[in-house]
DSSP file (Angstrom, degrees, kcal/mol; ACC not computed):
  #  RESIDUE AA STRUCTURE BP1 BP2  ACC     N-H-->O    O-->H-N    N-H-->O    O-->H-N    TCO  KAPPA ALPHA  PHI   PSI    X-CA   Y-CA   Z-CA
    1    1 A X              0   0    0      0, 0.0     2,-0.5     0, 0.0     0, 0.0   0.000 360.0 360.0 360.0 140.0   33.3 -156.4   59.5
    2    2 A X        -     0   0    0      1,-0.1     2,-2.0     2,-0.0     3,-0.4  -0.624 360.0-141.1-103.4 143.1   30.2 -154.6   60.1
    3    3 A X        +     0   0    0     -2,-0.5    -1,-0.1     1,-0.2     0, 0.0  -0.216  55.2 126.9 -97.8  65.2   26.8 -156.0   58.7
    4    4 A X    >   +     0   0    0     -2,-2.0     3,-2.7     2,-0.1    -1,-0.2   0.289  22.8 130.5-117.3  20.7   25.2 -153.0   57.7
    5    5 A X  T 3   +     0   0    0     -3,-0.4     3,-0.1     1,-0.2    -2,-0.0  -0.130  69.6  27.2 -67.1 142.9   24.3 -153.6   54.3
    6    6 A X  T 3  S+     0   0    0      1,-0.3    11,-0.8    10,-0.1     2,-0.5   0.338  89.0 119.6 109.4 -37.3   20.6 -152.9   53.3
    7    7 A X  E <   -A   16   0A   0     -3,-2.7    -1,-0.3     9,-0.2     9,-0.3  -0.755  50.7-153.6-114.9 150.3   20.1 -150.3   55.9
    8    8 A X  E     -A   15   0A   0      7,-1.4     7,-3.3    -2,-0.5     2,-0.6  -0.675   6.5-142.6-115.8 124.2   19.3 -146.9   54.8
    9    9 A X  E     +A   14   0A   0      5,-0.2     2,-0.5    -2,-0.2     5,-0.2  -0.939  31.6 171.5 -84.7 118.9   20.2 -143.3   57.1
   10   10 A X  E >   -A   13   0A   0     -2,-0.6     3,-1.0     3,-0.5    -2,-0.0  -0.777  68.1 -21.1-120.2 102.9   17.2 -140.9   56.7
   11   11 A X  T 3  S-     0   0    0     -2,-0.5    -1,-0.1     1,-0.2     3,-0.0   0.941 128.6 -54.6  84.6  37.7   16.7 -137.7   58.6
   12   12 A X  T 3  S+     0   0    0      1,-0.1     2,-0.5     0, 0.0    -1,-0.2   0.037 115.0 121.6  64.7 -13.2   19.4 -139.5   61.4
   13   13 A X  E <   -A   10   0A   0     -3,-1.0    -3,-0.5     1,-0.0    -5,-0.1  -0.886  63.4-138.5 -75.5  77.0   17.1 -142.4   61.5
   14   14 A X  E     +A    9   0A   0     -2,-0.5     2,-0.2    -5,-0.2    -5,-0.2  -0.096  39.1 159.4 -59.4 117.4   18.5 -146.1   60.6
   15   15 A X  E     -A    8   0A   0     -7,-3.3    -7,-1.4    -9,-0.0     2,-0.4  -0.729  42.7-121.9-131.4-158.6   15.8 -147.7   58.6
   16   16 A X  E     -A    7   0A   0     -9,-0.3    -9,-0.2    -2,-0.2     2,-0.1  -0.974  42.0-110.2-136.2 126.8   15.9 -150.8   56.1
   17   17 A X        -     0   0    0    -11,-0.8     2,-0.3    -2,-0.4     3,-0.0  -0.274  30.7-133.8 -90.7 131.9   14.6 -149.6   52.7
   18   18 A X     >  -     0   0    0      1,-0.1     4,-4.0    -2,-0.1     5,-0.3  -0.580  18.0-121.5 -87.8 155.9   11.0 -151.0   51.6
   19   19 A X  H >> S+     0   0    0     -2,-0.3     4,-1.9     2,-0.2     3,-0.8   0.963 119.5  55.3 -54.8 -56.5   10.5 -152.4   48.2
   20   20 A X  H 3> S+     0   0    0      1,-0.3     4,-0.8     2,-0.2    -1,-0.2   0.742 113.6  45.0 -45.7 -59.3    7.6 -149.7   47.8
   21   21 A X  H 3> S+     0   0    0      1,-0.2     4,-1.6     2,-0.2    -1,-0.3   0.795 108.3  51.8 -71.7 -37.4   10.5 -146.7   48.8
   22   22 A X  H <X S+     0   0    0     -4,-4.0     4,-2.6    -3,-0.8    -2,-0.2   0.877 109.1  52.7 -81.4 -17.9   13.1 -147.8   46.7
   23   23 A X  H  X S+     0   0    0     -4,-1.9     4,-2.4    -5,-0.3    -2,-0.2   0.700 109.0  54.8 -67.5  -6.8   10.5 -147.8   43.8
   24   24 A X  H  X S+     0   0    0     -4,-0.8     4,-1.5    -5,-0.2    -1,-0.2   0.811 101.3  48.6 -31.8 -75.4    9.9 -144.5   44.8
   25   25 A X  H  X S+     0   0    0     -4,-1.6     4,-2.5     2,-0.2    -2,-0.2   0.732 110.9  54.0 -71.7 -33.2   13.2 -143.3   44.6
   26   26 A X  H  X>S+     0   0    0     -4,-2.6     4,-1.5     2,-0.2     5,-0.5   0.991 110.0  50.3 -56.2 -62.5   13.6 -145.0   40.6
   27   27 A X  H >X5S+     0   0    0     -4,-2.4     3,-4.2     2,-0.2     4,-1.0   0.531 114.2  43.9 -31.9-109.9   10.4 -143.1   39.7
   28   28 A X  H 3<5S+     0   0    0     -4,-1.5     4,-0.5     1,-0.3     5,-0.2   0.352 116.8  48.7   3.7 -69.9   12.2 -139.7   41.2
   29   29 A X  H 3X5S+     0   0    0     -4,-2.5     4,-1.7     1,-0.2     3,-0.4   0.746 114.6  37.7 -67.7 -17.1   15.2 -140.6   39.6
   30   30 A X  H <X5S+     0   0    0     -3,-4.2     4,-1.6    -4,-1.5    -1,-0.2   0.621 112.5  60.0-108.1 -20.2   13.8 -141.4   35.8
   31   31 A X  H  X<S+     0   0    0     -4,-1.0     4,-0.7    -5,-0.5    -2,-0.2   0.634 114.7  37.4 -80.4   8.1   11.3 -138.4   36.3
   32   32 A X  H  > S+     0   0    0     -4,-0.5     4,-6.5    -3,-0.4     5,-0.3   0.753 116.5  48.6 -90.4 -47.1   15.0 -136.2   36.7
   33   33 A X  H  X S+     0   0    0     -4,-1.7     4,-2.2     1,-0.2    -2,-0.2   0.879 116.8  41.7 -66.7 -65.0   16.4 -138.2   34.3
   34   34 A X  H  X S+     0   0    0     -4,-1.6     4,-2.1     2,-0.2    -1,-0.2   0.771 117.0  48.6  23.1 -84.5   12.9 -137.3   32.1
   35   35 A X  H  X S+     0   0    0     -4,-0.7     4,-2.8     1,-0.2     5,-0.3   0.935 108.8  51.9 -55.1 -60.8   13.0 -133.6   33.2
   36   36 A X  H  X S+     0   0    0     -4,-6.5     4,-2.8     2,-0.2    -2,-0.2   0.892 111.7  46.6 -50.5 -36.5   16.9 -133.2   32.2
   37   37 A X  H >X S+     0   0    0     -4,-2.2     3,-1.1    -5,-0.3     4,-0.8   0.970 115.0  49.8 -52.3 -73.1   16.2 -134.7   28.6
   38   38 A X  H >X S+     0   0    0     -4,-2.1     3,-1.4     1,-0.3     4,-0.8   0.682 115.3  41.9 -32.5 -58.4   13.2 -132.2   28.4
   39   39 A X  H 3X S+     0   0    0     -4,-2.8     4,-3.0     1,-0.3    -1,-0.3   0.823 114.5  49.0 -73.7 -39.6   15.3 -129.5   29.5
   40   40 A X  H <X S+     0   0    0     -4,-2.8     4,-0.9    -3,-1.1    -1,-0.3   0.537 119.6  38.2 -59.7 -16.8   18.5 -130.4   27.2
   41   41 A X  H <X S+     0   0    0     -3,-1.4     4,-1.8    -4,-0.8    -1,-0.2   0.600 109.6  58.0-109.1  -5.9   16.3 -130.9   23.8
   42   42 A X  H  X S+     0   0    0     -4,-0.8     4,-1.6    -5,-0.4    -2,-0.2   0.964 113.3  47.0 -98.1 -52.7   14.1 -127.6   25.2
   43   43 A X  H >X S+     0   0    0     -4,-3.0     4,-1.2     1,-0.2     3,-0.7   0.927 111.0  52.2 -51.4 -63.2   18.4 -125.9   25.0
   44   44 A X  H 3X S+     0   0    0     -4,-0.9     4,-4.0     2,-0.3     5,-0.2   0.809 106.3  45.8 -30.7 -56.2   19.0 -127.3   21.6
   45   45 A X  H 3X S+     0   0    0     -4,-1.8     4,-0.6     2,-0.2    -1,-0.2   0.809 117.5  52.0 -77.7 -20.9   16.1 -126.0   19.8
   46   46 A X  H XX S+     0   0    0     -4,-1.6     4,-2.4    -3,-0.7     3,-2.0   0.984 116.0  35.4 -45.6 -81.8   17.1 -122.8   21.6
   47   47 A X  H 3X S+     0   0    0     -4,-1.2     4,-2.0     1,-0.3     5,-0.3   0.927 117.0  49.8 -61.4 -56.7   20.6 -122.8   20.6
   48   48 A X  H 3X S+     0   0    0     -4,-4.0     4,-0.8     1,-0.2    -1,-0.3   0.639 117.3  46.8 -69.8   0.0   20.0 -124.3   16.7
   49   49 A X  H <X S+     0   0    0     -3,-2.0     4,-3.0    -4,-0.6    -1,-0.2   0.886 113.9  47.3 -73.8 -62.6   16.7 -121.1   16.4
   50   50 A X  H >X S+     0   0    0     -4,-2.4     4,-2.1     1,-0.2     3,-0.7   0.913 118.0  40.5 -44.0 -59.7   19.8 -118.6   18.0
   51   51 A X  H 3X S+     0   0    0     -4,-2.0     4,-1.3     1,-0.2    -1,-0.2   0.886 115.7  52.9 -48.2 -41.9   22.2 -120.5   14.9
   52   52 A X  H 3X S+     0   0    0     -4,-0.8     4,-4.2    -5,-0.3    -1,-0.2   0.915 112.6  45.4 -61.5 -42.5   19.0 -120.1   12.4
   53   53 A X  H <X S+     0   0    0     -4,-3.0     4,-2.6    -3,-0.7    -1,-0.2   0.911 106.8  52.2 -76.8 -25.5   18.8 -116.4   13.2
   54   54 A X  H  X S+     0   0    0     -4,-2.1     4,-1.5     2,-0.2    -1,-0.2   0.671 112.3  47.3 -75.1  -2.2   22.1 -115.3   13.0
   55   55 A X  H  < S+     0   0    0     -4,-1.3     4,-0.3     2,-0.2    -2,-0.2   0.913 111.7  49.7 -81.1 -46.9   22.5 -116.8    9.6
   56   56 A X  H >X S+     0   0    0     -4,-4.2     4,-1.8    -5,-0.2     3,-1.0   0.840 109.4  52.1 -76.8 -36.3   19.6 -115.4    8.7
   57   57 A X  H 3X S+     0   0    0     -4,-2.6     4,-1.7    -5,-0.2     5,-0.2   0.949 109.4  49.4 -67.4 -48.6   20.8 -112.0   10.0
   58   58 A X  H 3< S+     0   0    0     -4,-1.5     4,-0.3     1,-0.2    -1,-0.2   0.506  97.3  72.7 -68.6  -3.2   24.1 -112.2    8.0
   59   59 A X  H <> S+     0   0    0     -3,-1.0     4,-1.2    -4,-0.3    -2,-0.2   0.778 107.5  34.2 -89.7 -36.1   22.1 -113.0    4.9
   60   60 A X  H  X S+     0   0    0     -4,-1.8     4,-0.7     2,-0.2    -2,-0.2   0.638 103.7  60.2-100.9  11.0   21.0 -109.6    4.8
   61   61 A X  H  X S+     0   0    0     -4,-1.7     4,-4.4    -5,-0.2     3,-0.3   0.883 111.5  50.2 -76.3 -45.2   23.5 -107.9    6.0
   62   62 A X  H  > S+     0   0    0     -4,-0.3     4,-2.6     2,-0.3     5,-0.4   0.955 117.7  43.8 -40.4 -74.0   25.0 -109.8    2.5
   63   63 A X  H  < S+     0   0    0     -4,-1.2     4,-0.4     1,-0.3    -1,-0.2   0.622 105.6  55.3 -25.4 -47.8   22.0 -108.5    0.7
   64   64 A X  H  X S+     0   0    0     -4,-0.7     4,-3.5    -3,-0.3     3,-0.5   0.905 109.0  44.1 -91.0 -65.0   22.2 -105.6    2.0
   65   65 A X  H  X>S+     0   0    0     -4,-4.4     4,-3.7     1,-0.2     5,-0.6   0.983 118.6  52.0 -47.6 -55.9   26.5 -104.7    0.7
   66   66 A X  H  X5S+     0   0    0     -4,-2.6     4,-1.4    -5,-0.2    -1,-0.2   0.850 104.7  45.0 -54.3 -23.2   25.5 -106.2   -2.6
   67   67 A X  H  >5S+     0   0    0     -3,-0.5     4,-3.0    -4,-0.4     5,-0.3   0.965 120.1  49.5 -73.2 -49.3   22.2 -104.0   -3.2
   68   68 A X  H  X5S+     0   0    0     -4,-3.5     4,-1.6     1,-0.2    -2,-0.2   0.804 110.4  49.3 -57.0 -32.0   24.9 -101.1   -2.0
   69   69 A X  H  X5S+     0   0    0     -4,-3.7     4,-2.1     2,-0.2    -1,-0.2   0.818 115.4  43.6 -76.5 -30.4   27.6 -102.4   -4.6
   70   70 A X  H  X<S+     0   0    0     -4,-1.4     4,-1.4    -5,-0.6     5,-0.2   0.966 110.0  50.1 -59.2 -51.0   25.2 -102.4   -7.3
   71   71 A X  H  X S+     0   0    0     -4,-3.0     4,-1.6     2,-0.2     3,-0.5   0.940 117.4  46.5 -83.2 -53.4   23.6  -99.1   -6.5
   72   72 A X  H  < S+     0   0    0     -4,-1.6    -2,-0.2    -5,-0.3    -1,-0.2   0.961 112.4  50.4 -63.5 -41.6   27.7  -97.6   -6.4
   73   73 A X  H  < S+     0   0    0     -4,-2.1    -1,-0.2     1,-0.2    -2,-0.2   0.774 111.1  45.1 -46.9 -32.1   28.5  -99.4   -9.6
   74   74 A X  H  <        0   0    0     -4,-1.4    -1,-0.2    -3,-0.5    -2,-0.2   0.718 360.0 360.0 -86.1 -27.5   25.5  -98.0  -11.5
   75   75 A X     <        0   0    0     -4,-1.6    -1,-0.2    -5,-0.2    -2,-0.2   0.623 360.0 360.0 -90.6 360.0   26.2  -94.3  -10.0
C-alpha cells in the first residue's frame, strides 16, 4: 500500500499542500459557490420579470377582445 496521502500533483510537480493553499482553494471554492448563487437568483428574477410580462401581455390582449366584444355588441 502506497503512502501517498497528503501529497498534492500540480503542474506535474508532487508537492504536500500548505495550510495557507488549501485555504486558498476554500476561499476559490465559496467565492464559486458565491458567484453561482449570484448568478442563479440574478436567473430567477429574470425568469419571474419574463412570467410578470407575459401575464401582463395577455391581460391586454384580454382587454383588448373584451373592448372588441363590447364595441360589436353595441353596433
Amino acid at each position: 500500500m502506497s503512502s501517498r496521502r497528503g501529497i498534492v500533483r500540480d503542474s506535474g510537480n508532487c508537492t504536500t499542500p500548505t495550510s495557507s493553499s488549501m485555504y486558498s482553494a476554500a476561499e476559490e471554492c465559496r467565492n464559486d459557490l458565491l458567484t453561482l448563487e449570484e448568478r442563479t437568483q440574478a436567473e430567477l428574477k429574470e425568469i419571474e420579470r419574463k412570467k410578470l410580462l407575459r401575464r401582463i401581455s395577455l391581460l391586454r390582449i384580454r382587454a383588448a377582445k373584451a373592448r372588441l366584444a363590447k364595441y360589436d355588441d353595441n353596433s
